[in-house]
C-alpha positions in Angstrom: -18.1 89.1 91.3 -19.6 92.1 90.8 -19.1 94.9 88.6 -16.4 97.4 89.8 -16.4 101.4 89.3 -13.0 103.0 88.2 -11.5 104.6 91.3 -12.4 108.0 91.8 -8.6 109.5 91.0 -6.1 108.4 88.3 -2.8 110.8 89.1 -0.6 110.3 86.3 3.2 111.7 85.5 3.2 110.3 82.1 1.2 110.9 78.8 0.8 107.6 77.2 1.2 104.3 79.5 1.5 100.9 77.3 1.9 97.7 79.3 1.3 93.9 79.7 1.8 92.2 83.0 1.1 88.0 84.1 0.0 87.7 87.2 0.8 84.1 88.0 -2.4 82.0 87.6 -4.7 84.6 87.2 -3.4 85.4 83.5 -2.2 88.4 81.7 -3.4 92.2 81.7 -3.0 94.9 79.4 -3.1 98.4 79.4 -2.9 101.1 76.9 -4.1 104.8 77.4 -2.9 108.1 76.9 -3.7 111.4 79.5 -2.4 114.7 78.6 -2.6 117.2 80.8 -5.5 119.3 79.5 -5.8 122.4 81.7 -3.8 125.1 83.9 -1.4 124.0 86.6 -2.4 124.4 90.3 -1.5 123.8 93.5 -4.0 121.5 95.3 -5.6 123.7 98.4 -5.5 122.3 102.1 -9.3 120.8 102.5 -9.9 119.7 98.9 -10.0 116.2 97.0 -7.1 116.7 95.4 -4.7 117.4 98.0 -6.1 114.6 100.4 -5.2 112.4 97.4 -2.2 114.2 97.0 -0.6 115.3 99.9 0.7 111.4 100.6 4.1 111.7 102.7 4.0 107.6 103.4 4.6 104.6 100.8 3.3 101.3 102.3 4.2 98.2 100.7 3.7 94.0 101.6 6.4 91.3 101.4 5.3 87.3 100.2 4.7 86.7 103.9 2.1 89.5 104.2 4.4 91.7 106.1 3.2 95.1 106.5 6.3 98.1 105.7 6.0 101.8 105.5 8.3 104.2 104.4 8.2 108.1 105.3 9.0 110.4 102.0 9.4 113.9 101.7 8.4 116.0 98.6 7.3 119.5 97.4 3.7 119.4 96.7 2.7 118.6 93.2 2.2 120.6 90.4 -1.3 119.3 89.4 -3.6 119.9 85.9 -6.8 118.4 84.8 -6.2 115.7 82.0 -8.1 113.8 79.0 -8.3 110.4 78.7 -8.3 108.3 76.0 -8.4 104.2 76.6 -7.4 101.8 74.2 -7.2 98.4 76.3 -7.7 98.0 79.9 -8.2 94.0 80.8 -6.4 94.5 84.7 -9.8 93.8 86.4 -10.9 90.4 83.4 -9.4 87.7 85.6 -11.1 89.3 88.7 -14.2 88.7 86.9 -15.3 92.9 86.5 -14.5 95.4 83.9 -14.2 98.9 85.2 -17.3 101.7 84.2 -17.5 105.2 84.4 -15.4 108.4 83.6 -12.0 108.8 86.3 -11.5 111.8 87.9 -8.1 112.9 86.0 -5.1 114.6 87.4 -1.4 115.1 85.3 1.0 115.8 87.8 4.5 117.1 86.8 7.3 115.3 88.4 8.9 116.1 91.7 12.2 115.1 93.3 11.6 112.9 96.0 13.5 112.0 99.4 12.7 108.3 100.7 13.5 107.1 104.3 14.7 103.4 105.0 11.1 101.5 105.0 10.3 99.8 108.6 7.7 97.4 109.4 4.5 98.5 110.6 4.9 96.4 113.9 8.2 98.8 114.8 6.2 101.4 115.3 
């Protein structure tokens, strides 16, 4: 397979994440990094990157089966400031056969309440 680049967003409500996961087969994957927001707050603007990756109002999730749901959610938009980034271990793409490259596009986002609807399947709408 080849070589990946990091996604072009990491929004993050946390300032150090620290995890292992196993992932059946495919092995285990670690993570360790810690992004402080690093910057003045702001309100993402109507038209920009940030609030198309922001202003998400739908989670959509997939049962064993491959069964498609979505669930509507309401929230006040998000408080958002430029982070750093500092990586200690990141092995989530090694049993996918591609390491991740290049500098993310970093966002801290303080935390918001938020209101979740029942989730449906797609195939009900």
């Amino acid at each position: 397979m080849q070589n990946a680049w990091r996604t072009s967003c990491l929004i993050v409500w946390f300032t150090l994440s620290t995890w292992a996961c196993k992932f059946g087969d495919i092995g285990v994957v670690r993570y360790d990094a810690s992004y402080p927001a690093a910057g003045e707050f702001f309100e993402a603007k109507p038209g920009s990157r940030e609030y198309w990756l922001t202003a998400r109002y739908c989670l959509y999730s997939a049962n064993r089966s491959g069964r498609i749901f979505r669930g509507e959610i309401d929230h006040p938009p998000w408080s958002l400031a430029p982070a750093t980034y500092t990586e200690r271990t990141n092995t989530m793409g090694k049993p996918f056969g591609f390491e991740f490259q290049g500098e993310p596009h970093l966002l801290y986002a303080k935390s918001v309440d938020v209101r979740a609807r029942l989730a449906i399947t797609c195939e009900d709408h």
